[in-house]
C-alpha positions in Angstrom: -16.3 10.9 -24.3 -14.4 10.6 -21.1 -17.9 11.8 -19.0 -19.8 8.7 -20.9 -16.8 6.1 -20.2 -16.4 6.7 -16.5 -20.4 6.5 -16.1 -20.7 3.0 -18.3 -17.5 2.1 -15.9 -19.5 3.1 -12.5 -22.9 1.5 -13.5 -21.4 -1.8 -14.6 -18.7 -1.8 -11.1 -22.2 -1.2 -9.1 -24.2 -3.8 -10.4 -20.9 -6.5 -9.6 -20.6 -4.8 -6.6 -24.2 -5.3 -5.5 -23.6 -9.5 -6.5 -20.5 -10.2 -5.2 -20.2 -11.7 -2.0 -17.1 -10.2 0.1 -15.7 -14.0 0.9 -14.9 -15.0 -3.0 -11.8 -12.0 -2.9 -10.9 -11.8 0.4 -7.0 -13.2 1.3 -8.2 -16.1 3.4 -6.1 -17.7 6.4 -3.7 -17.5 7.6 -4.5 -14.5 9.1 -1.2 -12.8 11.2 -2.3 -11.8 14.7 -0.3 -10.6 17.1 -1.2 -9.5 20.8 -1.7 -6.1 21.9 1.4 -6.5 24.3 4.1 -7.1 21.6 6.7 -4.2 20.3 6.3 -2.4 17.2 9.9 -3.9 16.5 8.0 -7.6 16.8 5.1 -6.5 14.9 7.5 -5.3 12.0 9.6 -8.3 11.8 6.5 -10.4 11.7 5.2 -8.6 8.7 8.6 -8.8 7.0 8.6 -12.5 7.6 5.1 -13.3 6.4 5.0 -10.7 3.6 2.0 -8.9 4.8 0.9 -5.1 5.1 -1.0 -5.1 8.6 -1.5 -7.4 11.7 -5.0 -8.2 13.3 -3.9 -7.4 17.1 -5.4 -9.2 19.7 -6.3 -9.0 23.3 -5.1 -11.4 26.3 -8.3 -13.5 25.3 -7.3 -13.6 21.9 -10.3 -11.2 20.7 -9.1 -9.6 17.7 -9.2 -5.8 19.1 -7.5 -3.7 16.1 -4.9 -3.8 13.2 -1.5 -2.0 13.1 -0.8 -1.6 9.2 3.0 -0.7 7.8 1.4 3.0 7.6 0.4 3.3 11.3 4.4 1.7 12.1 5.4 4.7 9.9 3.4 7.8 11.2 2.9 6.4 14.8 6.1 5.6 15.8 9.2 5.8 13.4 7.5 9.7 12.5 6.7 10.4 15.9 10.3 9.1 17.3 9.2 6.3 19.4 11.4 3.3 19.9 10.2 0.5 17.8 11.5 -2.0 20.8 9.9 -0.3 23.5 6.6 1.0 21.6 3.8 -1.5 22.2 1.0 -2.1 19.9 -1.6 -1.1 22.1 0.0 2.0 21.7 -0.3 2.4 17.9 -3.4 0.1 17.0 -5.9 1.5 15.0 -9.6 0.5 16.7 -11.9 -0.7 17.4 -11.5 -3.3 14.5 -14.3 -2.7 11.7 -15.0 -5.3 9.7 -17.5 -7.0 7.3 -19.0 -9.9 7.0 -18.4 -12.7 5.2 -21.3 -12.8 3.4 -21.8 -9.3 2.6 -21.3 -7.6 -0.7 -18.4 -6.0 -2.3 -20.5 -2.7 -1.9 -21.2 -3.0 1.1 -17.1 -3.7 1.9 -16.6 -0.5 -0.1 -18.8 1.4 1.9 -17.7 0.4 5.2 -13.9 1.2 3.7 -15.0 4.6 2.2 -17.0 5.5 5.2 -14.1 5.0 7.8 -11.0 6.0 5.5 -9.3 3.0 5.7 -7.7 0.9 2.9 -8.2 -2.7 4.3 -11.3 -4.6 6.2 -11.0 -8.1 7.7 -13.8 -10.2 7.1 -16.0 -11.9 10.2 -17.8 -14.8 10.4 -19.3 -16.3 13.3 -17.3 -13.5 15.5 -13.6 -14.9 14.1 -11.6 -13.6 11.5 -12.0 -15.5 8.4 -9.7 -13.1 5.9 -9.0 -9.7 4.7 -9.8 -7.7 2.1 -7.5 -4.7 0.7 -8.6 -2.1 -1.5 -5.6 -3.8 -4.1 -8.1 -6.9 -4.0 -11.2 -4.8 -5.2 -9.2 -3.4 -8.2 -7.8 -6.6 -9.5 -11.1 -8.4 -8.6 -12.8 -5.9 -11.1 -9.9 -5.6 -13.7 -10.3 -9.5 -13.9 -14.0 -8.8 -15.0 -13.5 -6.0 -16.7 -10.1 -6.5 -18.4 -11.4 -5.0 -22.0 -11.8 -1.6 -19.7 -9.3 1.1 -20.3 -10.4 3.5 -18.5 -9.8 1.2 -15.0 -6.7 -0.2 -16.7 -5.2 3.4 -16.6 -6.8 4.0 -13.3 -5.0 0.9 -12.0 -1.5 2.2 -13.6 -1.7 6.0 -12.2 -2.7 5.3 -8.7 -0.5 1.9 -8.5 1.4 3.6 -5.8 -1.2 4.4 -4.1 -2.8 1.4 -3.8 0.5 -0.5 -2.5 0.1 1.1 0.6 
């Protein structure tokens, strides 16, 4: 029984996957950016203030050049004893930035994402960032189609923590 509702689950999550485009879940703008040059202390307080997860850093040109996520803060610097006010991001920024574009699919986000291990992908068009897409967005995009699903429901409620992160 359990074998038979995870396979129905996977077959209908691929075929929405294959049709939705990556733009219609994404977190648009504004999209925080910081430069590459700013402390970790800076980066954090941003975050706090704009309730978000990660920063897009960017170069002296402004060309977006990684991300720093409250995870990288947490094993890159506070784990590793750096100073927060003297640590820069450059230091600590995961890159190069991947991301996907804003007219791809939601399987093809999920593949870039499961491919390179990481839990969120900004979203390109015409070489700027345009948004943002966490692996919390994916979930509640496919609980909303699928709210009669158990079997995701309970997913969504065991690994909760996990996808917070």
């Amino acid at each position: 029984m359990y074998v038979t509702v995870n396979n129905n689950l996977s077959d209908i999550n691929h075929k929405q996957a294959k049709t939705t485009l990556i733009y219609t879940i994404m977190h648009p703008p504004p999209i925080i950016m910081a430069k590459d040059s700013e402390s970790i202390y800076t980066i954090s307080t941003l975050m706090k203030k704009k309730q978000v997860s990660s920063i897009i850093i960017i170069d002296q040109n402004d060309k977006p050049v990684g991300i720093i996520t409250e995870r990288d803060i947490v094993r890159r610097v506070i784990a590793d004893g750096k100073d927060p006010n003297t640590a820069k991001a450059t230091e600590i920024k995961s890159q190069p930035l991947i991301t996907v574009e804003a007219d791809a699919y939601l399987f093809d986000a999920v593949k870039i994402m499961e491919k390179n291990n990481i839990r969120r992908v900004p979203v390109a068009k015409d070489n700027a960032i345009v948004g943002i897409v966490t692996i919390t967005d994916i979930i509640k995009h496919l609980h909303t189609i699928h709210k009669e699903d158990h079997y995701l429901l309970r997913f969504m409620i065991r690994y909760r923590k996990y996808l917070e992160e």
